[in-house]
Structures are given as C-alpha cells and as structure tokens.
N, C-alpha and C positions, 0 to 999 in steps of 0.2 A: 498948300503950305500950312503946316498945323503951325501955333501959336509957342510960342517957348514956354516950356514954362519948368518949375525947377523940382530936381528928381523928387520921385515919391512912390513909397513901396506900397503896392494892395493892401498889404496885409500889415497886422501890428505883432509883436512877441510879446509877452507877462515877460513884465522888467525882473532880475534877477537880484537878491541883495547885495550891493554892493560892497567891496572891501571895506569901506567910513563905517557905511551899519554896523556892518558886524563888527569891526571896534568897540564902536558906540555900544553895542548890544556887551562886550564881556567889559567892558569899562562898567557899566551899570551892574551887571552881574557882580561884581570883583567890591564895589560899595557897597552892595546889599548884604554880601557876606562877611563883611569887617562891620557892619552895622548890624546882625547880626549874632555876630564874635561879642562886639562891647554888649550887645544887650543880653547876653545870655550868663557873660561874668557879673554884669549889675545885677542883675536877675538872683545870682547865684549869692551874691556882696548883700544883697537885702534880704534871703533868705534867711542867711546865717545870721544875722544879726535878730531877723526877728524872733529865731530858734532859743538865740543866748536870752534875749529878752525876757521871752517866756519863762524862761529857767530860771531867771533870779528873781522875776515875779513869783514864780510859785513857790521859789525858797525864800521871799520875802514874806508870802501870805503863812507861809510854814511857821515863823517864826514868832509873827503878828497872832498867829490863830493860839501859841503855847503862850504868850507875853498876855493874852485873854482869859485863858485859864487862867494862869497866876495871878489875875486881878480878881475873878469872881473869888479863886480859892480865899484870898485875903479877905474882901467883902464876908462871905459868909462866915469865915473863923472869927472876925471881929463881932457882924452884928449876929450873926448864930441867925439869919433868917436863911430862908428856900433861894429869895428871890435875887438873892446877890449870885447864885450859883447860874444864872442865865447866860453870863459871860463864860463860864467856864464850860458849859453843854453846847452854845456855839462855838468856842472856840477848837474845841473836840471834835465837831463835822466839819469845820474850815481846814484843820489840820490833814482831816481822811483826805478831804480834795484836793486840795493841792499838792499831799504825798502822793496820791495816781494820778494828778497831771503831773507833777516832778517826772515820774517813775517814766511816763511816756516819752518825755521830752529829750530825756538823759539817755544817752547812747554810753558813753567814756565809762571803762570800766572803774578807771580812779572815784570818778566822780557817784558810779554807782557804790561802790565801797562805801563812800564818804555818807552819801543818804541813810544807807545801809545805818551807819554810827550813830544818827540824826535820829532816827527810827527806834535804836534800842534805848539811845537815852531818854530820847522822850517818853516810853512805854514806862520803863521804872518811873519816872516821877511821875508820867498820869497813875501809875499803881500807888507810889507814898504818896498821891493826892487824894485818890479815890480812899485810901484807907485812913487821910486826915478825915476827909468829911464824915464816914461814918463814927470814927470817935468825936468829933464835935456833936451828933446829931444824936450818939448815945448819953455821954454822958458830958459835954458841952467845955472840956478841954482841949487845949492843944499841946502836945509834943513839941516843946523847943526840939531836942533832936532830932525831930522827924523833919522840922524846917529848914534845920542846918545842913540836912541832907537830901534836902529838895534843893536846897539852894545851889547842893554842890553838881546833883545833878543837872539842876538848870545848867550852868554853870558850863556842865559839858556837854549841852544840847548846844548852847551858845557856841562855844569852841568849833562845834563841826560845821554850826551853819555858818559860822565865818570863815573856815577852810572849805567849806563849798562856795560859798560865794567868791573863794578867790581861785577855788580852779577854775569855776565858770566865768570869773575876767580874764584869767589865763586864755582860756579858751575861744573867749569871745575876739582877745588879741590875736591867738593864732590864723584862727579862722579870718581874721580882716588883713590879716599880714600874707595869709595863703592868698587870698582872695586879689589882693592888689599885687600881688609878686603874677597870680596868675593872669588876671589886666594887662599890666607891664609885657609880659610873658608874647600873651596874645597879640597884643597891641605892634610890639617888634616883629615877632613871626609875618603877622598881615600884614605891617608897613612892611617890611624886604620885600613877601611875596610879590605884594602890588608895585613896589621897585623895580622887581624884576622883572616882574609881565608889564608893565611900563615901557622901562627897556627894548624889553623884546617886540613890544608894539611899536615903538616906533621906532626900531633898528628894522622893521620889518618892512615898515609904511618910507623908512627910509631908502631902505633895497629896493620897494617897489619903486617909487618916486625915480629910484637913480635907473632900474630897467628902464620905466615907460620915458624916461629924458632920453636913455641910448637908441631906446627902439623910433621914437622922434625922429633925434637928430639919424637914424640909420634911414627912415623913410622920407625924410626930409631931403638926405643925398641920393637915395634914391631917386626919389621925384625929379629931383636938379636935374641927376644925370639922365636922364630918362625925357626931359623936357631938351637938352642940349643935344641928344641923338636924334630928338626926331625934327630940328632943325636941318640936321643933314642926310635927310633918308631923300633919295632920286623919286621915286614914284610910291603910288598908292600900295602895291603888293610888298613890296619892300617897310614902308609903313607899318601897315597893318601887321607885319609878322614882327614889328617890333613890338606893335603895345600886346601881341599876344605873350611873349615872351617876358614881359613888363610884368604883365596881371600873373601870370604862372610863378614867376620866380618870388613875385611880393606877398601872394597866398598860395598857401601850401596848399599840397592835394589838387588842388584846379585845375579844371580843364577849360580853356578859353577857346571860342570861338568869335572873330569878326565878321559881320556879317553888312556888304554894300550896297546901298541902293539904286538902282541903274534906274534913271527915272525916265530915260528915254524907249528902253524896252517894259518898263512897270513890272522890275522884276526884283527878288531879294536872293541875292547869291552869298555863299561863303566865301569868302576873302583868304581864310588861311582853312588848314589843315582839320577836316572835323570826321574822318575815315575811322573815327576809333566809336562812334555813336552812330547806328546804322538808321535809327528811328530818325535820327535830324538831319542824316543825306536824305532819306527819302522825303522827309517832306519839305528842302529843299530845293525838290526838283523841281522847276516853273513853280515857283512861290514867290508872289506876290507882296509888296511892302508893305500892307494891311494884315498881312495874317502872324506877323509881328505886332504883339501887346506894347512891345515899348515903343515901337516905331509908331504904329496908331497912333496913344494916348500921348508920345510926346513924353514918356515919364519910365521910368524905371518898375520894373515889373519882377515880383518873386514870387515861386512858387515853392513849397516843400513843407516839412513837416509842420512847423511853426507858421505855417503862410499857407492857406485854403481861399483862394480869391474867388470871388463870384462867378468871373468871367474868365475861362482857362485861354491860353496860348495855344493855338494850331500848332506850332512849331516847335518850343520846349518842353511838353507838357508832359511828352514823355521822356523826356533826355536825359534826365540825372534827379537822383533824391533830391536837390536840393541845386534852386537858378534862381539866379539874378539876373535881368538883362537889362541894358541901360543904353538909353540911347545916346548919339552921337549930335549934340544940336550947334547947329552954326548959324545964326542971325536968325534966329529961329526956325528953321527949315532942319530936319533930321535927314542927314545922308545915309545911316544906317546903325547898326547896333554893335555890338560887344556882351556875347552871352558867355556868363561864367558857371561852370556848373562845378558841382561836388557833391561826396557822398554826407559832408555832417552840414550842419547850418552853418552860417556865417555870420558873425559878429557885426555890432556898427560900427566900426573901425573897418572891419573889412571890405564894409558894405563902401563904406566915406572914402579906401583908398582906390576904390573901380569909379564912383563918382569923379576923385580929383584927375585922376590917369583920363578916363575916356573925355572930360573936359578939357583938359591942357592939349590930350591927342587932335580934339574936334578941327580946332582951327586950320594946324597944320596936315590933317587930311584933306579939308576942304581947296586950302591952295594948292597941294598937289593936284589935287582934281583939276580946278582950274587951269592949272599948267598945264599940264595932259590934253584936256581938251585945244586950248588955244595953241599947243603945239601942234595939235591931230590938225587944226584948221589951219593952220601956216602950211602944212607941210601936204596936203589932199585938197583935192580939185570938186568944186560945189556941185558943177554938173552931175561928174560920172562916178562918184566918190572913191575915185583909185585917187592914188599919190601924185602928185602937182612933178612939176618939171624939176625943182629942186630937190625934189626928194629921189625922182628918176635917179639925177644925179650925184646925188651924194650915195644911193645904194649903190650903183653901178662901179662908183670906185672904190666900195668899201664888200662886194663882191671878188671883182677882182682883183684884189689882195689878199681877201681872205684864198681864192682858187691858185692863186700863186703859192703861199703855206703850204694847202695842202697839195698841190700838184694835182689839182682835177679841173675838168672840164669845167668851160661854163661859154651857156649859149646865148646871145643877145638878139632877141625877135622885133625886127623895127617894120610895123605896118602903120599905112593909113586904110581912108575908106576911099573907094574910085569915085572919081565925081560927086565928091561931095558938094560943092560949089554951087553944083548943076540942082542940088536937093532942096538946097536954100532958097537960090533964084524961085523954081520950081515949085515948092511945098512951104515954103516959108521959112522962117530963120526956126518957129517952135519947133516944126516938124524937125528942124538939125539938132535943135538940141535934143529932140526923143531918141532920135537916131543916138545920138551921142551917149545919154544916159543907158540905152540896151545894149549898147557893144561895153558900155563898162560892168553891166552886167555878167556878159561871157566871160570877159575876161577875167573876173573874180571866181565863174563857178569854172573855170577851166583850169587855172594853175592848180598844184600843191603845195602845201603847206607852207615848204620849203622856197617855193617861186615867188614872183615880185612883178607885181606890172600896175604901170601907170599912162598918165595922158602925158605923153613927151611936148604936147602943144599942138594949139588946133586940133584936127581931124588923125593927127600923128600919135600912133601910141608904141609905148615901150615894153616888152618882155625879159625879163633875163632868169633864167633856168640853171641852177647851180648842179654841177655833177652830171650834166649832160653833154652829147656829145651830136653829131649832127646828124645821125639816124632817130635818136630820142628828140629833138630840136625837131627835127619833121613833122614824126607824130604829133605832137601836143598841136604845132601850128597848123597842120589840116585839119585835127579836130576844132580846131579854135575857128580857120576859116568856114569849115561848114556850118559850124555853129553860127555865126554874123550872117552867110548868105543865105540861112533860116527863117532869120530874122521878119517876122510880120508885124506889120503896121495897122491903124487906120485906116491910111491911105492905100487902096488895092493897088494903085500903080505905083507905089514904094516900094521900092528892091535897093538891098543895101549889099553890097559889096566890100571885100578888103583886098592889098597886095601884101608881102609878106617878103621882107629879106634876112635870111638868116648869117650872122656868123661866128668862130666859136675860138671860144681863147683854151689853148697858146697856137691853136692852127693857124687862124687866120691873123691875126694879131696879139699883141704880147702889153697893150697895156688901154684901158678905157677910151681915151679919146679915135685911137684906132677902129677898135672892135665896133664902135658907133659908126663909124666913117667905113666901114669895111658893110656893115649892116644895112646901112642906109644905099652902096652903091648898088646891091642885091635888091634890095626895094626898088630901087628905079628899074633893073634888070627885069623885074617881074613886073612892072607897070609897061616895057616896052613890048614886051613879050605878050601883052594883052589883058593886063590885069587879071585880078583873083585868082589869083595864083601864088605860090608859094617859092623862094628861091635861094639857093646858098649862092654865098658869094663865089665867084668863078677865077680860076687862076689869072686871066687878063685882071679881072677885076683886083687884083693883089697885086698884078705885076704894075696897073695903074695908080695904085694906092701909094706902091713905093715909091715911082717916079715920080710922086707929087711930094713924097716927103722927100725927098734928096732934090728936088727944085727949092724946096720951101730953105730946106738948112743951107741949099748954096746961096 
C-alpha cells in the first residue's frame, strides 16, 4: 500500500507572461512615452528661448559696441588725443561679432531685413566717423554738420535696433505661445490616448475577468453535475465510462483512458475504451500495477514536449504527444489510474480539472468496488467458488423468464456426487472439501459463456444451460460427468463419482420450481439405476410430478 501523497507532475514548464504583465509592461510603456512627449516639448520650450536670448544679446552687444564708438569718437574730438580712440577700435570688433553671431542666430527673413538696415546705417556713420577723426587729426576741427548727421544717423541705427529687438520679442512670444499650445496639444492628445488604452485595458481585463467567472461557474456545474451522476452509477464499468466522458467533454482534443487495478490477479487493465492507441493495448496486455508511473509513485506523472522526466512510463510512453496520468487514491492505497492523452500540452487548469474529477471520482469508485465484491461474497460459495444456493435461485427464475420471452429452450442439470458421505467418513471431512472444490472446477471449465452453475447445497450442484434442448442437455452433462470421474486425488483409493438428472423448459415443465422438482426426480432415477450416470426425466416421472401437484392444490 504506497503512502498518499498529493498529485505532483515530474516535470516543471517556463511560466509564460501573464495577462497582469503584459498590462503592467504597456502601462509602463504608455508613461515612458507621455514622459517623453513632455520632455521633448520642454526640450523644444527651452531651446527656443535660449535662441531668442541669444539674439537680443547679440543685438544688445550690437548696440553697446556703436554707443562705444560714439564715446571714444567724442573723447578724441574733445581732447584731440589717440588714446580716447580705444573705445571706438573696440567698439568696431564688438560690433563685427556680434553682427556674425546675429547673422547665425537669425533665421526670420523680417528680422534679416531688419539687421540688414542696422548694418547699412551703422557703416555710414562708422564712414562720417572714420572721416571726423582724420579731420581732427589733420587739422584739429570738427564739423558741427558732420555731428548733426552722425547723430541722425545714430539716430537710425537706434530705430532699427529697436524694431529688431521688438520682432525678436515678437518672436520670442510666438515661439512660447507655439511651444505651449503644442504642450497643451500633446498633453490632450496622450491623455485621450492613455484614456483610451485605459479603457480598453480594462474593458478588456474586464471581458477576461467576466469569461474566467463563466468558465468557473460552467466548470463548477460541471463538477456538481458530474459529482451527483456518479452517485448513481450501479458498478465500476458503468463508472469509469462516466469519468471518461467527464474528462473528454471538459478538455478538448482528449483522449481518456481508465485504467483498474485487480490486486488480487496483480494486474492493470483498461476499464474503458482505448482500441484507438494500439501501442497502450499492447502494452496493456498482462501489465502489471507497477509499470504504471502514477500508480507506483502515488503521484501524477506527464510526459511530452514541455515534460522530459527522468524515469519514462512502460505504458504511456509511447501513447500520445502529450500525458498526464493521475492516480486514483483512496485512504491512501491507489486502485488505479485515469491516463489523458493529447496531441498539444495541457495547461494548469487543465491539469487541476483531471486532478479535482479523478479525486471526487476515487471515493465512489472504491465503494462500488466494495460493493461488488461483498455482493460476489454473499452471493458464491467459499469452497467451490460457483454461486451459493441464492444465487442458483434467483438465476434460475430469472432464466426462465427470460426463455419464456424468447420462446427457447432451457435445460436444468441437478447432479450430486455418489457416496459422498462415505468420503468423509472415509478420507476425512478435508479430503470432501477437495473433492468439492475440483468438481467446482469442472464445472466452471465445462459450461459456456452463456451457462450458469453453482453449488445448489451440500454435495448437490445446479446446472442451467439456456437455449438448449435435451440432446444438447446430454452432451455438456456426459462431458461434465467424465470430466468428475477423471477426477484424481492424493488419495489412490479416491474415485469420485456424479448422478445427473436432466430436465427442460417448456417440455417438461412451464415454470422454475417445476423444472427443479422435474430435475431432481431424474437424479434420483439415475442414482437408482446405479449411479453415474446421466438421466432425463421420464414420462412416469411427469405423470408423477402432476399428480403430486393436483394433490397438493386439492
């Protein structure tokens, strides 16, 4: 008796990502790219700003570098020295640079125009500057109108770099007004999307959620109903063809086989139906409860793509791409198994609903069994193991009813053994029972299939032969009587003997308790007659039979 212990597959399967993951995984995806989105318009929001920046820098330093010159120019016309002119020679290479960074920076063709204007007025007044200083340096005047007309120049250098510095506010507005409308923009677009795929995630996870509740509660009523059927199933074959039907109908593709274990022959036979897999009859045939992986181990055993076990199965091993076998365990002791085969793998659901089935099944297999048996023992005799006197009985009238239906013969053989009494006295009471247990021998490898015989009581035993008539009634019982006065012992001086009375429905009688009383009067006929011997019952013998029932009913 192995140890119970609770199912467990050989092998493992690499877990697959599950539905929540992958959520989880485009959830994560779906922030990275709205975090993304914002950083790429910040990105864009800082650029532009730092672009305009630059730009009024450079048209500041523009401005700064000519407001430099016009202070050397004034230093040197006043004091007529070189050295006041330092301001206005830097302010001349301040002006070059930051005019080619301007010039880089500025895209906008307004804006280039505008430089453009910036550019030519400055150049005339560095010309009426550059031709103040050499008239100061020749002859140490200045030109009021030459001032007046620097000034006007200034004048409209100033003007342009104030209309550029207000296109490039302009600009610097548009660009942050672009810049946050396209934020906004972005911002709505990614929140919908992520609303939507939102939605759809969990209108999704909510389909799924409301499937695996239906498919639940479908395998729930299943199991119910499935658990209240096999309440009422009569015997184990009846049984077993229900949980085969159970497991097929609840996993697709499957083919189920139950397999029982006879522990009194130490044999493992298929229970239902497995003529479609030729490799698992044959090795079926005298196969043994150990050459069974689940039966052995007590555990549930898979083999197939995903499952490579160390130790293979005699029996499944070639059966199908893809087994599970799971045993049947009841107080710990496995009466046999439930192999489910298929061509793909099978999920842990699928696996969990042959575990809960072959578990709920175990119990009420095992009582049937018990029943079965403790019927077979109420109902067959310890000695000779035919059928006990009760069961003589009950076939006998459930015989002839059925030969009444069909309108066909049936013959009723009532022998004992001659002097048997004398064997006991004689050879001892064991020796009668051996005796007893080898004539129940014959009588088992004598009849057909179809035939029925037991120990009617004592040394007296019962025959009944359906569809025979009392030429066929003959034969079986002289092959039957030479078979017993065959019979060898031990003891050399043990010779066993039978008598034999035959008789046959509707000739000689029309209903059981007759045909018995008709059978048994032929028995006695053939013990007078000198035993072992064989007899039909005789027309006296019928004509006595009636006159005892027309005494009886008067």
């Amino acid at each position: 008796m192995l140890p119970e212990a609770a199912p467990h597959t050989v092998s493992s399967r690499a877990p697959a990502i599950s539905s929540t993951n992958r959520t989880r995984l485009l959830l994560a995806a779906a922030v990275f790219v709205i975090s993304a989105a914002v950083w790429i318009v910040s990105e864009t929001q800082r650029n532009t700003a730092e672009r305009v920046f630059e730009e009024s820098r450079a048209a500041n330093r523009m401005l700064t570098a000519m407001l430099d010159q016009e202070t050397g120019l004034r230093g040197f016309a006043i004091a007529k020295q070189e050295d006041f002119l330092e301001p206005y020679v830097r302010g001349a290479a301040d002006f070059n640079d930051s005019l080619a960074q301007l010039r880089e920076l500025v895209g906008d063709d307004d804006e280039q125009a505008t430089i453009y204007s910036m550019v030519r007025a400055a150049r005339r007044w560095q010309g009426l500057a550059d031709d103040a200083i050499r008239e100061v340096r020749d002859d140490g005047r200045v030109n009021r109108g030459e001032i007046v007309q620097r000034k006007d120049v200034f004048d409209e250098f100033r003007a342009q770099s104030k209309a550029l510095d207000e296109e490039l506010t302009d600009e610097r507005n548009a660009q942050l007004d672009r810049a946050g409308a396209i934020s906004v923009l972005v911002i709505v677009v990614l929140g919908l999307s992520f609303a939507i795929f939102g939605f759809v995630v969990v209108e999704r996870q909510t389909r799924a959620v409301r499937r695996r509740r239906a498919a639940e509660r479908a395998y729930r009523s299943g199991q119910a109903e499935f658990a209240e059927t096999m309440q009422v199933m009569r015997d184990e074959p009846e049984a077993h063809s229900l949980v085969k039907q159970h497991l097929e109908r609840t996993i697709g593709g499957s083919k189920v086989v139950v397999l029982n274990r006879n522990n009194s022959d130490n044999r493992l036979t298929a229970s239902t139906d497995c003529s479609d897999d030729t490799a698992l009859a044959e090795q079926l045939v005298d196969a043994e409860p150990e050459s069974c992986l689940a039966v052995r181990l007590g555990r549930e055993y898979e083999q197939g793509a995903a499952a490579d076990p160390l130790l293979k199965c005699d029996l499944c091993g070639k059966s199908a791409a893809e087994v599970v076998c799971t045993p049947s365990l009841v107080g710990g002791e496995v009466i046999g198994s439930v192999l489910v085969r298929n061509e793909r793998p099978l999920d842990v659901q699928e696996r969990h609903r042959i575990t809960d089935s072959v578990s709920q099944a175990a119990p009420v297999l095992a009582n049937l069994r018990n029943l079965a048996i403790a019927e077979n023992r109420a109902a067959t005799d310890a000695l000779t193991g035919l059928p006990n006197t009760r069961s003589c009985r009950d076939n006998l009238k459930r015989m002839v009813a059925h030969a009444g239906r069909t309108v066909s013969p049936l013959s009723v053989v009532l022998f004992d053994l001659d002097h048997f009494k004398r064997i006991n006295d004689r050879f001892g009471h064991g020796a009668g029972d051996d005796v007893l247990a080898a004539v129940g021998e014959i009588v088992r490898s004598t009849f057909r299939a179809s035939d029925f015989g037991g120990r009617y009581g004592g040394e007296e035993f019962l025959m009944l032969l359906p569809g025979t008539d009392q030429v066929g009634a003959l034969d079986v019982t002289e092959k039957l009587r030479r078979g017993i006065e065959a019979l060898e012992f031990q003891q050399a001086e043990l010779n066993v003997t039978a008598s034999f009375g035959i008789a046959t429905y509707p000739l000689d009688a029309l209903d059981a308790d007759s045909l018995v009383r008709m059978a048994d009067r032929a028995l006695y006929s053939a013990k007078a007659n000198g035993r072992n011997r064989v007899e039909l019952i005789t027309t006296e013998g019928i004509d006595a039979e009636r006159q005892t029932t027309a005494s009886r009913e008067a």
